[in-house]
C-alpha positions as CSV (number, residue, x, y, z in Angstrom):
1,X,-4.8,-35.9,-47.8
2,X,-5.6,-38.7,-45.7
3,X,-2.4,-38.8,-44.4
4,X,-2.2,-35.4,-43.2
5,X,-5.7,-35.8,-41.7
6,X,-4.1,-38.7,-39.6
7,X,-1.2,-36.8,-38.2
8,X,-3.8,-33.9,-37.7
9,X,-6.0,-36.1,-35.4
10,X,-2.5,-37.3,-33.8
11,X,-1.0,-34.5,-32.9
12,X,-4.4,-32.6,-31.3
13,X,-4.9,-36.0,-29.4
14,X,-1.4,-35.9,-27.9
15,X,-0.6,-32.2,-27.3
16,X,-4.3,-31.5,-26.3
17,X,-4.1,-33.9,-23.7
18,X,-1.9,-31.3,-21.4
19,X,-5.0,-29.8,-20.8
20,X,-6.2,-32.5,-18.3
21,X,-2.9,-34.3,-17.0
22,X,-3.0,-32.0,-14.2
23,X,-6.3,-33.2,-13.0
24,X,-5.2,-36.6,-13.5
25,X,-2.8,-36.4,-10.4
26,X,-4.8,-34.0,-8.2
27,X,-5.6,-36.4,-5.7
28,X,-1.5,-37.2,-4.8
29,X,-1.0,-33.1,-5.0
30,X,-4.2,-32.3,-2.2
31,X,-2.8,-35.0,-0.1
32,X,1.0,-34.0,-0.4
33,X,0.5,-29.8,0.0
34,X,-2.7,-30.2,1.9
35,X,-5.2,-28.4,-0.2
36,X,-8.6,-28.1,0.1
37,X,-10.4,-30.4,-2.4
38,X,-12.1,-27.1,-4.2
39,X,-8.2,-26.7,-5.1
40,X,-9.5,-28.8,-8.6
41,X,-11.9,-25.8,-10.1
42,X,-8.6,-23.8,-9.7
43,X,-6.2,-25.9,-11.3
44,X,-8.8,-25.9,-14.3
45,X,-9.0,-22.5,-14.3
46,X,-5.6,-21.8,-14.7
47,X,-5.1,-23.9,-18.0
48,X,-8.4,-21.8,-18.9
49,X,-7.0,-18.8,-18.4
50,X,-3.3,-19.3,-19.4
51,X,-5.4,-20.6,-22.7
52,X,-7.6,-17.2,-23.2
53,X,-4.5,-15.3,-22.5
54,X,-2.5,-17.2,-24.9
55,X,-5.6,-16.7,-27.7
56,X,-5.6,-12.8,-27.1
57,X,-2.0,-12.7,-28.0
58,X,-2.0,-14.9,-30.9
59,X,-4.9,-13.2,-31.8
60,X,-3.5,-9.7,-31.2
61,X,-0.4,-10.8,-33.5
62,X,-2.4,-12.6,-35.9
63,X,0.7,-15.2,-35.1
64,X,-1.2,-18.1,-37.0
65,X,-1.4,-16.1,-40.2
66,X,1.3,-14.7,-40.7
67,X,3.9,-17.6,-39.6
68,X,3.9,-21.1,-40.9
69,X,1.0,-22.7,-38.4
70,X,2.7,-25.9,-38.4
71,X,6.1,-24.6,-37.1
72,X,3.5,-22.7,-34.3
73,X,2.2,-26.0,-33.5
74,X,5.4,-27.6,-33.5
75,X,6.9,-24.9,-30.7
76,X,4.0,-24.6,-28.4
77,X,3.8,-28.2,-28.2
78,X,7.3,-28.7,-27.1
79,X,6.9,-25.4,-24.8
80,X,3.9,-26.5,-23.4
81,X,4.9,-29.7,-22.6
82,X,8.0,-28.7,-20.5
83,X,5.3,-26.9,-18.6
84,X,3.8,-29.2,-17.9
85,X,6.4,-31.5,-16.9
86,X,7.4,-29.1,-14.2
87,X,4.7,-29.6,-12.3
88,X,6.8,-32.3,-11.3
89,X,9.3,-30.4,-9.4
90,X,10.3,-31.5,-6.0
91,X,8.0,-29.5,-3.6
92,X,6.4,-26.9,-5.7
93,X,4.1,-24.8,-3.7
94,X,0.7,-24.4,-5.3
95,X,1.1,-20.9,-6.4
96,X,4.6,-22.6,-8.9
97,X,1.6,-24.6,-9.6
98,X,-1.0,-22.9,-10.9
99,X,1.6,-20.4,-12.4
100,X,3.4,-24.1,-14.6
101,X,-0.4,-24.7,-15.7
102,X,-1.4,-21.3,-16.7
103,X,1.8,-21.3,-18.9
104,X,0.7,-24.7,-20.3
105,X,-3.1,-23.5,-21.0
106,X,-0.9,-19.8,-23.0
107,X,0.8,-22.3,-25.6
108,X,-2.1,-24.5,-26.1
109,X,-3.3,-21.4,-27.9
110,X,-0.6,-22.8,-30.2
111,X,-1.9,-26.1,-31.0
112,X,-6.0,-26.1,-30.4
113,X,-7.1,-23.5,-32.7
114,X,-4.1,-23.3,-34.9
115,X,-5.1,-27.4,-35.5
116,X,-8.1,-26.2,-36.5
117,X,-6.6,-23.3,-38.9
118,X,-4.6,-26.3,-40.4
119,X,-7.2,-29.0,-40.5
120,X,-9.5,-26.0,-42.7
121,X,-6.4,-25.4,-44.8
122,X,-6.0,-28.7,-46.4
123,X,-10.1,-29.4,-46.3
124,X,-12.8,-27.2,-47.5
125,X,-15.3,-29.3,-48.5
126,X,-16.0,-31.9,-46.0
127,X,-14.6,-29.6,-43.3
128,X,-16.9,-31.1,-40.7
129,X,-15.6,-34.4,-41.0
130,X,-11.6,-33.1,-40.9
131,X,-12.6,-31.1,-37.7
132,X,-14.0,-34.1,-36.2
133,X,-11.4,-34.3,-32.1
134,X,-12.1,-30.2,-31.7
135,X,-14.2,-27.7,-30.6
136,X,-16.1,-26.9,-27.4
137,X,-19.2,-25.3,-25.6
138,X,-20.2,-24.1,-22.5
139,X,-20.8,-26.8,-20.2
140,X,-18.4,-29.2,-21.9
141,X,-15.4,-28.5,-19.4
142,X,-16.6,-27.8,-16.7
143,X,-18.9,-31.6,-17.4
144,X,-15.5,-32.8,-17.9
145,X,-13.9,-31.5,-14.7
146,X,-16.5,-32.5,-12.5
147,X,-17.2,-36.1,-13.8
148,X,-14.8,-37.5,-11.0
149,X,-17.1,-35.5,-9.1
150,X,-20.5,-37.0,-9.7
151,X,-18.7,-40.5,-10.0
152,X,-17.5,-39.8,-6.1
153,X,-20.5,-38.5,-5.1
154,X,-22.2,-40.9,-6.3
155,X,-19.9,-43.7,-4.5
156,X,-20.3,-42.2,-1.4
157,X,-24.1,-42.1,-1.5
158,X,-24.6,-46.0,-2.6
159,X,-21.6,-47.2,-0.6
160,X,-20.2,-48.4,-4.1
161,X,-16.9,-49.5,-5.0
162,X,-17.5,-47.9,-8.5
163,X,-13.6,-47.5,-9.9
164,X,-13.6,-43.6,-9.8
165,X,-10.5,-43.1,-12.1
166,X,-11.6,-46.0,-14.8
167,X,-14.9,-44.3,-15.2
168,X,-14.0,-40.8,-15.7
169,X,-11.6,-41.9,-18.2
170,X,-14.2,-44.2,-20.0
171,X,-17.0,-41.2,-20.2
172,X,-14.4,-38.9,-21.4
173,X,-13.2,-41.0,-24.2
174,X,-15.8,-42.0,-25.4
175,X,-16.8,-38.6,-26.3
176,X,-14.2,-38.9,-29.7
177,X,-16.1,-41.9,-31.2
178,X,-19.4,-38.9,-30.9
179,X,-17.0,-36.5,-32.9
180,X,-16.2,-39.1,-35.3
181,X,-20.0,-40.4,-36.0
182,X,-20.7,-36.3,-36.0
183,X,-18.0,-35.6,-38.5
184,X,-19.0,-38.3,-40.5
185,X,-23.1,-37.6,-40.7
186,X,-22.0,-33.9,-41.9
187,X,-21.2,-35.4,-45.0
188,X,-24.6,-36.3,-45.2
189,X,-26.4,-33.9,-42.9
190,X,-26.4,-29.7,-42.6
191,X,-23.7,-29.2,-39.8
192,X,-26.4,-26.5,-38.1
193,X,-28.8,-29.0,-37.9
194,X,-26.6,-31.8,-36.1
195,X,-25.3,-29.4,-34.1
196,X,-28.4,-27.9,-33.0
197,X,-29.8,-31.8,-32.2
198,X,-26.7,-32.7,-30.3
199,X,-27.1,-29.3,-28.4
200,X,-30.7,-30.1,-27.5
201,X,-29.8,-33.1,-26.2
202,X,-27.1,-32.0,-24.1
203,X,-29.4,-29.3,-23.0
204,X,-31.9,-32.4,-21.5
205,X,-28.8,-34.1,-19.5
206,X,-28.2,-30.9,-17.6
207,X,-32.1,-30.6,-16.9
208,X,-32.6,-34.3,-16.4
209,X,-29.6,-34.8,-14.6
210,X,-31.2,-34.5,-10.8
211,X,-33.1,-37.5,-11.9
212,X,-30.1,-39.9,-12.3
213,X,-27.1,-39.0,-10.8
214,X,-28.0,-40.5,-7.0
215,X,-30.2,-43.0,-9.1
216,X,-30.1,-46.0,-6.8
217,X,-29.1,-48.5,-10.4
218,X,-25.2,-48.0,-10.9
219,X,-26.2,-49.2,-14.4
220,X,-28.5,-46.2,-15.1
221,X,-26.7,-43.9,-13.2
222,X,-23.5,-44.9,-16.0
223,X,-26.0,-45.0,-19.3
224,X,-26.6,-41.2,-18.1
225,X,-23.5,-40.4,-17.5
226,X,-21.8,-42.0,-20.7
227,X,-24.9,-40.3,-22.9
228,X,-24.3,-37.1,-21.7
229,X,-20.7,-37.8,-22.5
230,X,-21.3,-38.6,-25.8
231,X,-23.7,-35.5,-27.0
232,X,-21.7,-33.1,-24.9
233,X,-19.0,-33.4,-27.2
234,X,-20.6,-34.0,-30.6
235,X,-21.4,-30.8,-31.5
236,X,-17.9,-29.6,-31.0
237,X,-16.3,-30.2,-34.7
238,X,-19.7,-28.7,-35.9
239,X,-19.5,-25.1,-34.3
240,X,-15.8,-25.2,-35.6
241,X,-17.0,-26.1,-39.1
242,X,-19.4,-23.2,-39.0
243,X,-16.9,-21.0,-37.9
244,X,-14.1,-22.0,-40.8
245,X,-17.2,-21.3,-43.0
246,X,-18.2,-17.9,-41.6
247,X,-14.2,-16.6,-41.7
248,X,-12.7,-14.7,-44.7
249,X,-9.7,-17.3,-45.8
250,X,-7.2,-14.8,-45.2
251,X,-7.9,-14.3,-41.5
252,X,-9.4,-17.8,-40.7
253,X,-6.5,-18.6,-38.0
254,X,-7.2,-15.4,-36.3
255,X,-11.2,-16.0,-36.2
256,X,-10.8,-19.1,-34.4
257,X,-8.6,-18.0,-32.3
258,X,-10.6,-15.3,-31.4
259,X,-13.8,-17.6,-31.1
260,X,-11.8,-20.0,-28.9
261,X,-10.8,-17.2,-26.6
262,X,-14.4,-16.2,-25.8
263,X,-15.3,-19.5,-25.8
264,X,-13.3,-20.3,-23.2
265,X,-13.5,-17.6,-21.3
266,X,-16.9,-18.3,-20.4
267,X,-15.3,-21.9,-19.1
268,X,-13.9,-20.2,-16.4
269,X,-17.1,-18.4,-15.4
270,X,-18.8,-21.9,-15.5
271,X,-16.6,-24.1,-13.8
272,X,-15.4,-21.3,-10.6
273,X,-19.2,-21.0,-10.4
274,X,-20.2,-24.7,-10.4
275,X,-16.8,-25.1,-8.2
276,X,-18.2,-22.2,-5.5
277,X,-22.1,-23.0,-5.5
278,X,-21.3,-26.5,-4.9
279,X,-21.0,-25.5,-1.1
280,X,-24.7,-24.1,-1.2
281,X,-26.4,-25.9,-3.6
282,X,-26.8,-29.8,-3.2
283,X,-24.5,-31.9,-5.8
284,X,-28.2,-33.3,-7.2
285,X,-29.2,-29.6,-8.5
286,X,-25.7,-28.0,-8.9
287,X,-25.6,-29.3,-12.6
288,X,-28.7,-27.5,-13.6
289,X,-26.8,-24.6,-14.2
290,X,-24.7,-25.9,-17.0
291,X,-28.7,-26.0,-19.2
292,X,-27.9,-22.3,-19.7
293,X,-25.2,-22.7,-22.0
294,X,-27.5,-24.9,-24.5
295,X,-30.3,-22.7,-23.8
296,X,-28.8,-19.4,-24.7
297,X,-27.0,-21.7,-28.0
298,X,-30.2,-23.5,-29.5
299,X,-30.8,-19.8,-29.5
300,X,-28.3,-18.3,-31.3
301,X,-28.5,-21.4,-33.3
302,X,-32.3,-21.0,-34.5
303,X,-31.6,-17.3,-35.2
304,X,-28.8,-17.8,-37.5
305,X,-28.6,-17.6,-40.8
306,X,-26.7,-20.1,-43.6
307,X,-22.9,-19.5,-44.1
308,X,-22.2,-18.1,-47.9
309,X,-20.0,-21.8,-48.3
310,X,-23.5,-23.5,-47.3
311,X,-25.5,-21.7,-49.8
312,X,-23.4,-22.3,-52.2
313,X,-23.2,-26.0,-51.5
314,X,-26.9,-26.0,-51.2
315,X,-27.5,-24.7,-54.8
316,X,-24.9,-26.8,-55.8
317,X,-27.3,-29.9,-54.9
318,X,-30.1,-28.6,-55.6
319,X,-28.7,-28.1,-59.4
320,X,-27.6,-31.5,-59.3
């Protein structure tokens, strides 16, 4: 078991890392086909969408239930990849682009959720901790995509020679060791209630965040920055573990499929909206608007009622 929990956590690290390469670059494709710097919300938008698209279709064809999910893994990783790999073609014009990454973001339908349908196949107890590397929210891209944002802005305001690239990566990453030390306390810990907690929190960065991202300490401004990294993230293998415990076993590939598809549909509404208000609203406030994805979650979350698998774990305790 532990074994295949290993190539599990592999494989999603690898494959899911397409979803970002793009942006990793961005600044050699504005200079070489002389884009506008907004061209960034776009790029991200494309995976998005290629990725929603991809979800409807899977979903549409139940595709992870029917066919082996680690032979669907297997294929859209390889497809996706060579997607992504032409985005290195000898002057591609932006349209080629976006058109490479939207086909990238269709056959990571492929490998996200289908990770997920796999990871919930081999673990059923314990799924929180087996989930740990997945699962998203609202705000969690679009905080992602505009990290090199804030760290710029932020340069440019205090004159800093604060390593843009380093930084971003740093604040990204560490959001796994969250997923991890989440996983790990579901063990111990209702899933719902962590995920609530880490919502909350994630919730006060986007209200707070005015307060310390031109805060005139570079060490501050980072603690905020790397916090709001961390509980961004952490809630992520939670919401899929209360998803794999909501969905009938038979269909479980299709229901987060589904989930991830309206899930990340609403990325796209986020991070074109943070991407076009960003020319009225000053950089200090613009991340205010990400609080309304916690808000609207803590609650859903506080409405909800216990999964059947956690009532039946819970009277399992409580006989014990």
């Amino acid at each position: 078991m532990k074994k295949v929990l290993a190539i599990i956590v592999i494989s999603q690290f690898f494959c899911t890392s397409l979803w970002f390469a793009g942006n990793a670059i961005l600044p050699d494709i504005i200079t070489t086909l002389h884009l506008d710097h907004t061209f960034l919300a776009h790029l991200t938008s494309a995976v998005q969408f290629g990725f929603i698209t991809g979800t409807l279709v899977f979903a549409l064809f139940t595709i992870s239930d029917r066919f082996s999910p680690s032979w669907v893994f297997f294929i859209s990783a390889l497809v996706a990849a060579l997607c992504n790999l032409a985005v290195s073609l000898e002057n591609i014009p932006p349209s080629g682009l976006l058109c490479f990454r939207f086909l990238t973001g269709f056959f990571l339908a492929g490998i996200y959720p289908v990770g997920m349908k796999i990871a919930s196949d081999y673990y059923q107890k314990g799924l929180g901790k087996s989930l740990g590397f997945f699962g998203h929210m609202w705000e969690l891209y679009t905080f992602w995509a505009f990290v090199p944002v804030m760290l710029t802005a932020y340069k440019n305001h205090q004159n800093s020679t604060l390593n843009v690239a380093l930084y971003s990566f740093l604040i990204i990453a560490a959001g796994g060791g969250a997923c991890v030390l989440s996983g790990l306390l579901s063990q111990s810990f209702k899933p719902k209630n962590l995920a609530t907690l880490a919502l909350f929190l994630s919730g006060l960065c986007c209200l707070f965040s005015p307060l310390f991202l031109l805060q005139s300490s570079v060490l501050v401004f980072l603690a905020f920055l790397f916090f709001w990294g961390l509980v961004v993230i952490a809630d992520s293998p939670l919401f899929s573990t209360l998803v794999a415990q909501y969905a009938p076993e038979e269909s479980r590939g299709t229901s987060l499929t589904i989930v991830n598809c309206i899930g990340f549909a609403i990325t796209i509404v986020s991070i074109q909206s943070i991407g076009a208000l960003s020319t009225y609203i000053h950089e200090r406030y613009i991340y205010l608007l990400l609080a309304i994805g916690p808000i609207f979650g803590l609650g859903a979350l506080l409405r909800g009622e216990e999964s059947p698998l956690e009532l039946n774990l819970n009277r399992t305790h409580t006989r014990n």
